[in-house]
C-alpha positions in Angstrom: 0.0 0.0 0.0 1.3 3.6 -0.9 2.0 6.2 1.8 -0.1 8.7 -0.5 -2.8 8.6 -3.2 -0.9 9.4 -6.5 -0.8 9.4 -10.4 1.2 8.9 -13.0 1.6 12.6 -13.7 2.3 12.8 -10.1 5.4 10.6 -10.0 6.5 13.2 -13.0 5.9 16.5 -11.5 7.9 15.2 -7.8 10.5 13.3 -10.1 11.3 16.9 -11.2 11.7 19.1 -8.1 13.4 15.9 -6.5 16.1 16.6 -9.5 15.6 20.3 -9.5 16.1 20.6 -5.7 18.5 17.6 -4.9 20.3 15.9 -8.2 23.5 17.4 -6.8 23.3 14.9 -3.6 23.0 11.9 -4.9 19.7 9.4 -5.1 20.1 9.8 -1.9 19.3 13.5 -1.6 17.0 12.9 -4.0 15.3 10.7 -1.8 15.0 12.4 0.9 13.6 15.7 -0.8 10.8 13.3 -1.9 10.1 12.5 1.3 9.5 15.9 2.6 7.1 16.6 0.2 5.3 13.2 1.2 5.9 14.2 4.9 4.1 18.0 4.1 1.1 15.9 2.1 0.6 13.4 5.2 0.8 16.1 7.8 -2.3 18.3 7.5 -1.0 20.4 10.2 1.2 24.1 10.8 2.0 24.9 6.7 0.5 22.6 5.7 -3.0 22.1 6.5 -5.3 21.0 3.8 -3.1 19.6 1.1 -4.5 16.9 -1.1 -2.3 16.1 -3.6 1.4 16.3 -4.8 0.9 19.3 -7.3 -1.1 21.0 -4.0 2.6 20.6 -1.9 4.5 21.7 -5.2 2.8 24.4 -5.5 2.5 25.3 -2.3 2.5 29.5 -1.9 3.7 30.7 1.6 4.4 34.7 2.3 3.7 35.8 -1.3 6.2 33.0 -2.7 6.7 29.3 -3.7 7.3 27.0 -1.0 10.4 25.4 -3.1 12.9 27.1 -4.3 13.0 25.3 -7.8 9.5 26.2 -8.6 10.1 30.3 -7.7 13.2 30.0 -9.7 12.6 27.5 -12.3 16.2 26.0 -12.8 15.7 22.4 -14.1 12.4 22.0 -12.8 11.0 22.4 -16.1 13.3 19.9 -17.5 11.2 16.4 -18.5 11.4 13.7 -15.2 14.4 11.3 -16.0 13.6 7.1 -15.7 15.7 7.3 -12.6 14.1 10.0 -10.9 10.9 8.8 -11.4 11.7 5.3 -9.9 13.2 7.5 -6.8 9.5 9.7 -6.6 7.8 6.3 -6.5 10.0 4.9 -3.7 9.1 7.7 -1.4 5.4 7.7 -2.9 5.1 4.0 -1.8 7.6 3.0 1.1 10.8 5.0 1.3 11.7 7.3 4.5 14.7 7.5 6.3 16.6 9.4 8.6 17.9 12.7 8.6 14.0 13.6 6.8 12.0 10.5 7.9 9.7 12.6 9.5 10.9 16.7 8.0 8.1 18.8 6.9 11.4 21.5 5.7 14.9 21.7 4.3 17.2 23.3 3.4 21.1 24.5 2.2 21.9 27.2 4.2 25.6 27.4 2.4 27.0 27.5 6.5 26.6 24.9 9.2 23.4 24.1 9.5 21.5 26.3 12.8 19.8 24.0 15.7 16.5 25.3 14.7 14.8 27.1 11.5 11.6 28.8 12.3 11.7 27.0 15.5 11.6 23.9 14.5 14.2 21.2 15.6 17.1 20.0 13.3 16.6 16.0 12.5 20.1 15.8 10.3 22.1 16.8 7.5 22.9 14.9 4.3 25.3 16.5 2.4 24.3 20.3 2.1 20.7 20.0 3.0 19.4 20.7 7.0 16.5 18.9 7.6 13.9 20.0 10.4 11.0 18.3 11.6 7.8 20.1 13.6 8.4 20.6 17.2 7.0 17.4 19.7 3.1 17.3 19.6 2.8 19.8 17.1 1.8 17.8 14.1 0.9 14.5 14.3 0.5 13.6 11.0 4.1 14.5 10.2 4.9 10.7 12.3 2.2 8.6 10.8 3.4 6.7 8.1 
């Protein structure tokens, strides 16, 4: 059984920002991106009450601006979902989630050492150049579910 409801044209449009936001980390980064945006669609709670699908979390505005930098920016986003990236969006559609963003609702490169908290919410890890940060203890249930 999946973690989320998705489509087709769902596994393209995360395969994409996975890429656009994380092909310099690895699969692994990759990965893990995915699973925020999973974690944000599952949590219904703080940001990210009322999302229902994976465009919804994509396109996510907060203060006047995308929620992902890829989207306000463009870079590759736009670029057509690769094979491997959509096998990765999958993963973390149906099972995958792991440690530093097993349960992250936010990430992200601060180009310094990464600060104990962003927006008050509790670092979880690093992998590679990306600071994960997961909601604060009994703040957002759904963020834990799997």
């Amino acid at each position: 059984m999946a973690r989320v409801k998705y489509t087709d044209s769902d596994v393209a449009l995360m395969a994409r920002m996975m890429r656009a936001e994380a092909e310099g980390e690895g699969k692994l980064g990759m990965l893990m991106v995915g699973n925020v945006i999973v974690n944000r669609l599952k949590a219904n709670c703080l940001d990210f009450k009322g999302l229902t699908s994976v465009p919804h979390v994509i396109f996510q505005i907060q203060g006047g601006n995308y929620s992902f930098e890829a989207v306000q920016k463009g870079n590759v986003f736009y670029n057509r979902a690769r094979s491997v990236e959509k096998k990765l969006a999958k993963q973390t559609l149906d099972y995958w989630w792991d440690h530093p963003s097993k349960h992250a609702l936010w990430y992200f490169n601060p180009y310094a050492p990464c600060p104990p908290t962003w927006y008050d919410q509790p670092f979880t890890g690093q992998y590679k150049q990306h600071c994960y940060y997961e909601p604060k203890a009994n703040t957002c249930e759904g963020a834990y579910r799997w």
